[in-house]
NUVOMI-955284 format. One record per residue (C-alpha): y, z, x; residue number from 1; chain. Coordinates in steps of 0.25 Angstrom, whole numbers, plus 5000, padded with zeros to 4 digits. Layout:
BEGIN
> Y/Z/X/NUM/A
...
***
This chain:
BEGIN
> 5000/5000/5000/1/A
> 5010/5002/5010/2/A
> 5007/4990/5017/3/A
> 5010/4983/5006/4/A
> 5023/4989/5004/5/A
> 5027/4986/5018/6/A
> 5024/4973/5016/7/A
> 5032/4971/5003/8/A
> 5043/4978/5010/9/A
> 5042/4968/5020/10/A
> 5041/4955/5014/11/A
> 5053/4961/5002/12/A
> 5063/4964/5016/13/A
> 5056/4949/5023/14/A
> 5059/4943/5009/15/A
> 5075/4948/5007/16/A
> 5078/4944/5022/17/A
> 5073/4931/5020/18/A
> 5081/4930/5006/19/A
> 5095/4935/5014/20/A
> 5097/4925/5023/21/A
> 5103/4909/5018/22/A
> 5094/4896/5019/23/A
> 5102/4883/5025/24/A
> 5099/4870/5024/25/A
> 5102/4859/5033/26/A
> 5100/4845/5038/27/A
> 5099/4841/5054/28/A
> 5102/4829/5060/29/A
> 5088/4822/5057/30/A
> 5090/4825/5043/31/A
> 5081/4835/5042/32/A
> 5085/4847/5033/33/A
> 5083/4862/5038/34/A
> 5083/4874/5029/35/A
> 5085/4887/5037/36/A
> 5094/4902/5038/37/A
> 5102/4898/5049/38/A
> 5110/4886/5047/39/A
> 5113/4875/5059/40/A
> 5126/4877/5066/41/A
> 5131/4863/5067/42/A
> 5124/4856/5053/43/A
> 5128/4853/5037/44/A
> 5121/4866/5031/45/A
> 5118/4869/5018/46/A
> 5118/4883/5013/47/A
> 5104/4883/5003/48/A
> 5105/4900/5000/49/A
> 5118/4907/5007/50/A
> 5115/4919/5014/51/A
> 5123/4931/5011/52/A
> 5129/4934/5025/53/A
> 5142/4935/5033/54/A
> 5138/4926/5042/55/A
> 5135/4916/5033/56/A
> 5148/4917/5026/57/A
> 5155/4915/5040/58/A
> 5144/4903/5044/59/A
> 5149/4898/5029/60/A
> 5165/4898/5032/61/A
> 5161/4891/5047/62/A
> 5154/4879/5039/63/A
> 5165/4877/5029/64/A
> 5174/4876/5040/65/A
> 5166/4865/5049/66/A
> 5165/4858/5036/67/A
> 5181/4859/5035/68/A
> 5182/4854/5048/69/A
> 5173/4842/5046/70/A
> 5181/4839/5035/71/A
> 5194/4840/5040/72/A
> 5189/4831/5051/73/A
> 5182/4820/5042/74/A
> 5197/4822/5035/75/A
> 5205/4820/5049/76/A
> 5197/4807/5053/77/A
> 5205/4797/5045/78/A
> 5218/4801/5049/79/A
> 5214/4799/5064/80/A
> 5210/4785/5062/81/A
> 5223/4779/5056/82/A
> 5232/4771/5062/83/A
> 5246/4772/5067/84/A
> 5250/4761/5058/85/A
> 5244/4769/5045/86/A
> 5253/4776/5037/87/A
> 5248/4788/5033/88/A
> 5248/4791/5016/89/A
> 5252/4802/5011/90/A
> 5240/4813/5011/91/A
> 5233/4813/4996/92/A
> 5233/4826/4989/93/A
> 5216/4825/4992/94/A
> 5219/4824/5007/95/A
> 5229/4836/5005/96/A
> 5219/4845/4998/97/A
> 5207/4841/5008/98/A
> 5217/4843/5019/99/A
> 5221/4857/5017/100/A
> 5207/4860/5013/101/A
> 5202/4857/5028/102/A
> 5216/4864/5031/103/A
> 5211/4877/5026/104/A
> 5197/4875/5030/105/A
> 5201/4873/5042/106/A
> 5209/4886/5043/107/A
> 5198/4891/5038/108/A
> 5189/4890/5049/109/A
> 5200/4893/5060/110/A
> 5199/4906/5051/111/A
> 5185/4909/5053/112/A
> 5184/4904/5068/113/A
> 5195/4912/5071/114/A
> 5190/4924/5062/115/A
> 5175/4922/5069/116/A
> 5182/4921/5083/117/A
> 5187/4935/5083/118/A
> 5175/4940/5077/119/A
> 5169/4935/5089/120/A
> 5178/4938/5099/121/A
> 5178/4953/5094/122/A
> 5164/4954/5096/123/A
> 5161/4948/5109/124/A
> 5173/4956/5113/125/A
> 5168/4971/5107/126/A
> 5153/4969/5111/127/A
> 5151/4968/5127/128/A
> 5137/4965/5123/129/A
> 5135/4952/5115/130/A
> 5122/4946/5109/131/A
> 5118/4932/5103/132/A
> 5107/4926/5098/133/A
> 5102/4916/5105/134/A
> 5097/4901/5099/135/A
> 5083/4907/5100/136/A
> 5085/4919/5093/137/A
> 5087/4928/5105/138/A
> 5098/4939/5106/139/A
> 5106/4937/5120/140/A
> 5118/4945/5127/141/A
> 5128/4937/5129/142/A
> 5132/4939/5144/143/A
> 5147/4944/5148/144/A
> 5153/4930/5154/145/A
> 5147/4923/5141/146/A
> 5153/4936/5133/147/A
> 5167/4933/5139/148/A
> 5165/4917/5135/149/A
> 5164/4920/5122/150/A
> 5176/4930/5120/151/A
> 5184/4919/5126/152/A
> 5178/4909/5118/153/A
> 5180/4917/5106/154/A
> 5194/4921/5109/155/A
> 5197/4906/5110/156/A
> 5192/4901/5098/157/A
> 5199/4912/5092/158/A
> 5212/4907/5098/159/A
> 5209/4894/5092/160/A
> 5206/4899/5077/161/A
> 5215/4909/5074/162/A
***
């Protein structure tokens, strides 16, 4: 008997970690479509079932804004390609509305790189001992010189963003 409530325990605690975290879906280059619980960094993802985190939520707001930069660059390409000898007509109120709406996406993202920025910089700058994970999943302490890099790094792009 108590093994088998151990092992109802068990399965009930497997079953509702399994439940908390999202599922992504996603397609690669060779047109193959991938389901998982971490999404690619650089691909079109679609969010199947939203996890419930703080991390998503910040992974969320940094899609929306390389979205907004797509577009705002897909929007800038056909003014680069006129000619001298064009004259330029007077923006549509459709142009206007698109425009502003990469506008404040864009300050949007500035926003969150700078807020992200600083959130690094303070950590790297309170903790003298730094760990990461690694690409195979092994945790790694991040030597002082490379420690130092990134403050600097951080402080930069916090320059840039805020």
């Amino acid at each position: 008997m108590r093994t088998f409530i151990a092992t109802l325990t068990l399965g009930l605690g497997l079953a509702a970690s399994v439940q908390a975290d999202g599922i992504f879906k996603w397609v690669d280059d060779n047109g193959v479509v991938h389901f998982g619980s971490q999404p690619p960094k650089q691909e079109q993802v679609e969010v199947v079932k939203a996890p419930k985190s703080e991390r998503f939520k910040q992974w969320q707001q940094e899609q929306d804004a390389l979205i907004a930069q797509r577009k705002m660059a897909t929007a800038s390409e056909p003014v680069s390609e006129k000619t001298a000898g064009d004259s330029e007509p007077a923006p549509q109120p459709e142009q206007q509305n698109t425009q502003a709406a990469v506008s404040q996406a864009e300050k949007a993202a500035r926003a969150l790189r700078c807020r992200n920025a600083q959130q690094r910089l303070q950590e790297l700058q309170s903790h003298a001992r730094v760990r990461e994970v690694d690409a195979s999943g092994n945790y790694r302490v991040l030597p002082e010189q490379e420690r130092q890099q990134r403050i600097q790094q951080a402080r930069e792009t916090a320059q840039t963003n805020c």
